[in-house]
N, CA and C atoms as a LAMMPS dump frame, in Angstrom:
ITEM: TIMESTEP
0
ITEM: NUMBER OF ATOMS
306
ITEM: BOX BOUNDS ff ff ff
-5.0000000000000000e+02 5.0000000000000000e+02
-5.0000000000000000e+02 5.0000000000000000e+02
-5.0000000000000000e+02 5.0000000000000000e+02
ITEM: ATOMS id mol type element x y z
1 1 1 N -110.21 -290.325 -77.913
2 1 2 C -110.634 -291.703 -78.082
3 1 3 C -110.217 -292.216 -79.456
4 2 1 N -110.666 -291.56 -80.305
5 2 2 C -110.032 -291.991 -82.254
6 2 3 C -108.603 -291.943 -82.295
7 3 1 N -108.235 -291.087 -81.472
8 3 2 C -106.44 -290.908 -81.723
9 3 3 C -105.972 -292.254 -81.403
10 4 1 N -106.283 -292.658 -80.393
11 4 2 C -106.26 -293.959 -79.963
12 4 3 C -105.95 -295.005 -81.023
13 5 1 N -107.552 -295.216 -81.12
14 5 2 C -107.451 -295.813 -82.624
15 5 3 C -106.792 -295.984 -83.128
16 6 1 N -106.435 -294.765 -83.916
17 6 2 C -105.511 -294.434 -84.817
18 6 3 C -104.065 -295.132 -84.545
19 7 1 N -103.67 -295.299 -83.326
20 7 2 C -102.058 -295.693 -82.664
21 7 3 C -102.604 -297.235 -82.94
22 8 1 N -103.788 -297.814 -83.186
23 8 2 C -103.385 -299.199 -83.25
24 8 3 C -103.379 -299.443 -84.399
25 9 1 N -103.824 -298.659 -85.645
26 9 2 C -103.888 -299.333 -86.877
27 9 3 C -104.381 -300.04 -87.444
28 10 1 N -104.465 -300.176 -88.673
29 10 2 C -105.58 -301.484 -89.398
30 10 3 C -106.738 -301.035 -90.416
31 11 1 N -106.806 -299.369 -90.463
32 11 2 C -107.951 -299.15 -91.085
33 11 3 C -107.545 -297.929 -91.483
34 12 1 N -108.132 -296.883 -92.375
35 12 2 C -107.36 -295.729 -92.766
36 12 3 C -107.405 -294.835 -92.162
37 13 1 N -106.471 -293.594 -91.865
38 13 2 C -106.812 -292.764 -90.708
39 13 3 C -107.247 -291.388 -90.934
40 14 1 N -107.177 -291.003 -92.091
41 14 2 C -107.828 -289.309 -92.708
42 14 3 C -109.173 -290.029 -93.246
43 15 1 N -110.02 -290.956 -92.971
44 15 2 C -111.304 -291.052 -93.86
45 15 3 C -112.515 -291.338 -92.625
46 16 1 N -113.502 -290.488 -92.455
47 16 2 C -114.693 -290.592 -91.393
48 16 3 C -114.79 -291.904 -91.187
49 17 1 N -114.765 -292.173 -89.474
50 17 2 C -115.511 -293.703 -88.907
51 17 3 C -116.386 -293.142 -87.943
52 18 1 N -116.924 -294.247 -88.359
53 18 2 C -118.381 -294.498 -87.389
54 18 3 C -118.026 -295.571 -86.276
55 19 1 N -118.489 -295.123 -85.025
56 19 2 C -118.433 -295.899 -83.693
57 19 3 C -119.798 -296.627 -83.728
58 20 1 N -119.306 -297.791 -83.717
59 20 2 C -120.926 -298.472 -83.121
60 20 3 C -120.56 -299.022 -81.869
61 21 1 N -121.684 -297.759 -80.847
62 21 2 C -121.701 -298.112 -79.869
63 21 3 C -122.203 -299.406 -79.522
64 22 1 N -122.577 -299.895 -78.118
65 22 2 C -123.363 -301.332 -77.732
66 22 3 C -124.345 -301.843 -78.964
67 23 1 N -124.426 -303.262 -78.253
68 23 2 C -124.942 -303.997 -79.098
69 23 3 C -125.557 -304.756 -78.212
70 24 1 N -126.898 -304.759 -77.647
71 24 2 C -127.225 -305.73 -76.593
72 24 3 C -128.383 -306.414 -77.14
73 25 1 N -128.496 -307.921 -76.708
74 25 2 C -130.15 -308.356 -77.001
75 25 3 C -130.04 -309.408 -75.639
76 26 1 N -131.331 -309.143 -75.111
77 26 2 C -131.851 -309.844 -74.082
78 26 3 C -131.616 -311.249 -74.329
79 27 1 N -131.597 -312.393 -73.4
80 27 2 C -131.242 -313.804 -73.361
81 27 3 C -132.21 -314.322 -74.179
82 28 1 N -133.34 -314.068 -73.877
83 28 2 C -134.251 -314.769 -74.318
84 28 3 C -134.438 -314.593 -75.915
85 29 1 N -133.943 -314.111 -76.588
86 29 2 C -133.964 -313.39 -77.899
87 29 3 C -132.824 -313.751 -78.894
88 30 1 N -131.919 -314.206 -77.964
89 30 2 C -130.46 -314.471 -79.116
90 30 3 C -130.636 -315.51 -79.406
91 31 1 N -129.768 -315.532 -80.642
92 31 2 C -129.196 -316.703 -81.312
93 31 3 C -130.63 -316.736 -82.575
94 32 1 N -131.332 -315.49 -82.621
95 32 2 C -132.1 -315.449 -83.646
96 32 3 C -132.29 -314.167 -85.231
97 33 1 N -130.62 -313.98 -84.731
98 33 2 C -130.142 -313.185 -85.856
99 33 3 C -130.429 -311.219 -85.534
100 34 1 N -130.685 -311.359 -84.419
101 34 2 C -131.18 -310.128 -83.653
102 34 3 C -129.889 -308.799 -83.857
103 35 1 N -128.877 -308.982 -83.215
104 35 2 C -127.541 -308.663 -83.348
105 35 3 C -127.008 -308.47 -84.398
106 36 1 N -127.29 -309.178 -85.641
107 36 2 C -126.617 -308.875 -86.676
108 36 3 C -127.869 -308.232 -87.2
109 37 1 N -128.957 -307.92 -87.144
110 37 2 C -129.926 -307.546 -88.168
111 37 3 C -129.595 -305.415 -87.691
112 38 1 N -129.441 -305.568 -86.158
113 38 2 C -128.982 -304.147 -85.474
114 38 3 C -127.756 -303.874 -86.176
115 39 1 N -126.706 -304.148 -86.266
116 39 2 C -125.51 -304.116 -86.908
117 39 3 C -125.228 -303.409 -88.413
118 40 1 N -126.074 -303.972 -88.877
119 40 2 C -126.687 -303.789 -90.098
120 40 3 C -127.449 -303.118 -90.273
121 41 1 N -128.393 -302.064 -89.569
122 41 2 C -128.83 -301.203 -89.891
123 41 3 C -128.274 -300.043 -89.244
124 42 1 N -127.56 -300.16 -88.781
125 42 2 C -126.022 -299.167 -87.939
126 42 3 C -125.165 -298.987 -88.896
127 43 1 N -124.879 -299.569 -89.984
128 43 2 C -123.601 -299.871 -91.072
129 43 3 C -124.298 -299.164 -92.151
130 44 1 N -125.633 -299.31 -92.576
131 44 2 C -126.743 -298.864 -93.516
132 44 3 C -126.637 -297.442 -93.415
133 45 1 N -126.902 -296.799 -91.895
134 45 2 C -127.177 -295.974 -91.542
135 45 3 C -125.984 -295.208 -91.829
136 46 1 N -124.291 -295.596 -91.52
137 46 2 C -123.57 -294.821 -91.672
138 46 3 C -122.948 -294.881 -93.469
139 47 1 N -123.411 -295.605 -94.304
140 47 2 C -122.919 -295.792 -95.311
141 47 3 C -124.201 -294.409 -95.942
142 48 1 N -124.828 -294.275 -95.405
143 48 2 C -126.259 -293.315 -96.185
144 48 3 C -125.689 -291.744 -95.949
145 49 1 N -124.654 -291.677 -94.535
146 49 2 C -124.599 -290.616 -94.267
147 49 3 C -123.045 -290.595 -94.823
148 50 1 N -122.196 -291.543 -96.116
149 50 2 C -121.398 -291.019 -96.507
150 50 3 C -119.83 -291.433 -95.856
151 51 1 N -120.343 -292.898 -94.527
152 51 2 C -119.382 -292.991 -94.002
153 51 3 C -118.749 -294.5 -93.984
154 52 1 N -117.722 -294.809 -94.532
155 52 2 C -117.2 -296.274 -95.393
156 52 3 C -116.585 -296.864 -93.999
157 53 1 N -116.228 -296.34 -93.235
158 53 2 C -115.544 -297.132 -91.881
159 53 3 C -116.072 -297.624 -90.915
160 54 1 N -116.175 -298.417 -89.874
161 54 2 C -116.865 -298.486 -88.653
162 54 3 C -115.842 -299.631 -87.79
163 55 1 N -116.056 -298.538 -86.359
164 55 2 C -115.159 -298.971 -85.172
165 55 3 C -116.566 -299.175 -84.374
166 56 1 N -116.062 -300.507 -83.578
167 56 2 C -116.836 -300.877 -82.34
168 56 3 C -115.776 -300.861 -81.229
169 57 1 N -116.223 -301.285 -80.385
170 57 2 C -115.199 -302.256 -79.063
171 57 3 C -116.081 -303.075 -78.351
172 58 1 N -115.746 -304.439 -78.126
173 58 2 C -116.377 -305.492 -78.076
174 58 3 C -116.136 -306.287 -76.799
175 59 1 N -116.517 -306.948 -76.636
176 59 2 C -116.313 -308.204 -75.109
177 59 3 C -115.781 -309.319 -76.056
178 60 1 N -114.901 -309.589 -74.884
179 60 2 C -114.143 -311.004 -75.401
180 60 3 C -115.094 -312.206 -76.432
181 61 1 N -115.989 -312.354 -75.426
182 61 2 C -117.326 -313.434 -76.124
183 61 3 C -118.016 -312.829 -77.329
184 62 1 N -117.919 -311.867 -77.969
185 62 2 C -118.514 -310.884 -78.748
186 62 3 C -117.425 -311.075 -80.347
187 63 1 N -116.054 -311.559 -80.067
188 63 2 C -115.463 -311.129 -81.031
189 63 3 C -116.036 -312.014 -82.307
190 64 1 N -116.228 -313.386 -82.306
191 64 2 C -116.486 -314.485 -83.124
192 64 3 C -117.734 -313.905 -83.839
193 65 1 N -118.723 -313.23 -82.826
194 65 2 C -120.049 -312.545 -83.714
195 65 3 C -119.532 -311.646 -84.838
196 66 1 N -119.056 -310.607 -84.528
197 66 2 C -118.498 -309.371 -85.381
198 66 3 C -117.759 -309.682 -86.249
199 67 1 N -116.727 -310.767 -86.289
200 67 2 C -115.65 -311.347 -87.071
201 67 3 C -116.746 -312.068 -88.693
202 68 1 N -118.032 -312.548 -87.821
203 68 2 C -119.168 -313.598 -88.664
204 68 3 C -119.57 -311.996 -89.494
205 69 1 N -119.455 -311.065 -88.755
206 69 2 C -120.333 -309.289 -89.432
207 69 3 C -119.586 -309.178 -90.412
208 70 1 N -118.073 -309.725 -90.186
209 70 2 C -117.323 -309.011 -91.804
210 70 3 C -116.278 -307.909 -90.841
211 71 1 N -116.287 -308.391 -89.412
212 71 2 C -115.316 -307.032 -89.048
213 71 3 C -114.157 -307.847 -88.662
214 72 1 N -112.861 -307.159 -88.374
215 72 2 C -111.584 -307.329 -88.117
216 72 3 C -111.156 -307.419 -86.596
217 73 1 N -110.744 -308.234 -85.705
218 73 2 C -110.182 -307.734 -84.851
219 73 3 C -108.876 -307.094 -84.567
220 74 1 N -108.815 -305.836 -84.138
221 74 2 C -107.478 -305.209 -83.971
222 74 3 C -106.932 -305.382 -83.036
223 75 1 N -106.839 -305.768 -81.908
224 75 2 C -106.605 -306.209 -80.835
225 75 3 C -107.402 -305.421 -79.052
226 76 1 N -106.691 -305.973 -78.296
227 76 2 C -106.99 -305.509 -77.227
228 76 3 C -107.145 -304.133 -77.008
229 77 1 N -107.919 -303.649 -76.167
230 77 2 C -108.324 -302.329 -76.17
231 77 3 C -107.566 -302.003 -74.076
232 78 1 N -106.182 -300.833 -74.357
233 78 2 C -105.765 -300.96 -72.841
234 78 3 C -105.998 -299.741 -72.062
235 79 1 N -106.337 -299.835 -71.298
236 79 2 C -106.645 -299.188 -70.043
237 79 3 C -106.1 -297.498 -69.479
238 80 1 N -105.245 -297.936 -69.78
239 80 2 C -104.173 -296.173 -69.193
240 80 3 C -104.471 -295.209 -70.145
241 81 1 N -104.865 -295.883 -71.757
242 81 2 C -104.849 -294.791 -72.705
243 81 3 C -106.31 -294.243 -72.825
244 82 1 N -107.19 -295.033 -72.247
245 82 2 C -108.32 -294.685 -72.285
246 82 3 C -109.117 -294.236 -70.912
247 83 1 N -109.849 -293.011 -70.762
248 83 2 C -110.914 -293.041 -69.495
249 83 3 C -112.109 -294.018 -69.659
250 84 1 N -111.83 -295.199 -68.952
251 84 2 C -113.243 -295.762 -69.37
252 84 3 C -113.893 -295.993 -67.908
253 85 1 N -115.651 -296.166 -68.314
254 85 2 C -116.288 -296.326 -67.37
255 85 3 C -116.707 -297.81 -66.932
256 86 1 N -116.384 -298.569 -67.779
257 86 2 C -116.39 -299.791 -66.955
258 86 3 C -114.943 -300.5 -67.542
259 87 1 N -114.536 -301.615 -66.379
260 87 2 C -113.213 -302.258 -66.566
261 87 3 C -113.035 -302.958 -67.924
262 88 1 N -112.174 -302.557 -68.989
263 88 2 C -111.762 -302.998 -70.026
264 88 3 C -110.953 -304.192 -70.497
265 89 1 N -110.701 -305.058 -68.915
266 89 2 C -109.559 -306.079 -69.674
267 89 3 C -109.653 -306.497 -70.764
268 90 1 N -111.556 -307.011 -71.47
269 90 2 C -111.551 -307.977 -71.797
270 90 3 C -112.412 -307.31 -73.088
271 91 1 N -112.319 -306.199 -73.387
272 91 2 C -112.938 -305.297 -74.702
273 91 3 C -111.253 -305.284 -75.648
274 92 1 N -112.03 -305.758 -77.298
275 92 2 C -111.164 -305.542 -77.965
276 92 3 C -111.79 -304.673 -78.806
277 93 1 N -111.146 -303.888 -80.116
278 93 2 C -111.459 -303.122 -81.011
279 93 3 C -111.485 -303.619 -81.877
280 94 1 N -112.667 -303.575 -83.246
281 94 2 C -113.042 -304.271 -84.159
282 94 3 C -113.461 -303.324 -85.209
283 95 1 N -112.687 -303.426 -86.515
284 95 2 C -113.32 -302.577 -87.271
285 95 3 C -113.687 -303.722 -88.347
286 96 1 N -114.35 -302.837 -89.515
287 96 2 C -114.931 -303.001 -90.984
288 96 3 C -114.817 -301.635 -92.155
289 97 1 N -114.716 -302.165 -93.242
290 97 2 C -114.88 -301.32 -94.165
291 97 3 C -116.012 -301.759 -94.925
292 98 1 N -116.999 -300.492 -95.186
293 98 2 C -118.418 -300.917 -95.849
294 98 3 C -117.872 -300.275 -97.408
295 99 1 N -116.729 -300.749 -97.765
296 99 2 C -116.744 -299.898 -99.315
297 99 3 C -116.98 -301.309 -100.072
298 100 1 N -117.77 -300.698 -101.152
299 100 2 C -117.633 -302.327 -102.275
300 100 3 C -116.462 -302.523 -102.92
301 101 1 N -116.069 -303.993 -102.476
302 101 2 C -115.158 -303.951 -103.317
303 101 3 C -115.229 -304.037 -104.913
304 102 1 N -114.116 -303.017 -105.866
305 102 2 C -114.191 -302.55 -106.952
306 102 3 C -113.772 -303.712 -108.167
C-alpha cells in the first residue's frame, strides 16, 4: 500500500507516515468543526509518537476539507495498483507535513 504512495510522490519517502484512516461525522453534526477537531488529534497523536508525515485517502467531496487541514492533494488514487474494498474512482490521496517550519 506505501509503495504505492511512494510511486506518486510529493512527500519524502525514507521518513515514517502516518495513515489517517476514515474520517466520518454523522449529518446532523457537520459543519461544526467536528472533522477537523478529529484530524487534529490524529496529527497530535502522530507528531507525539515522533511521526512528521501523514497520508489519508479521501472522497472527491472531502478534498476542499483536508486542503482547509493544511493537506496536499496528490492526485487520484487507481484501482489495479491497489486491493481495495470499496470502489475507488473517486478517492484521492492527500498528504501533510506536521514539521514546523524552521
Amino acid at each position: 500500500y506505501f509503495r504505492y504512495f511512494n510511486d506518486l510522490g510529493g512527500y519524502p519517502e525514507n521518513e515514517p507516515v502516518a495513515y489517517l484512516s476514515r474520517v466520518v461525522v454523522l449529518p446532523q453534526y457537520r459543519l461544526a468543526g467536528i472533522s477537523r477537531s478529529l484530524v487534529a488529534i490524529r496529527e497530535q497523536h502522530a507528531m507525539h509518537k515522533g511521526v512528521d508525515n501523514v497520508l489519508t485517502d479521501v472522497c472527491d467531496f472531502q478534498i476542499n476539507n483536508f486542503i482547509n487541514y493544511g493537506y496536499r492533494n496528490l492526485g487520484m488514487l487507481h484501482s489495479e495498483k491497489i486491493k481495495w474494498e470499496v470502489k475507488p474512482e473517486d478517492y484521492f490521496l492527500m498528504y501533510k507535513s506536521l514539521k514546523q517550519p524552521q
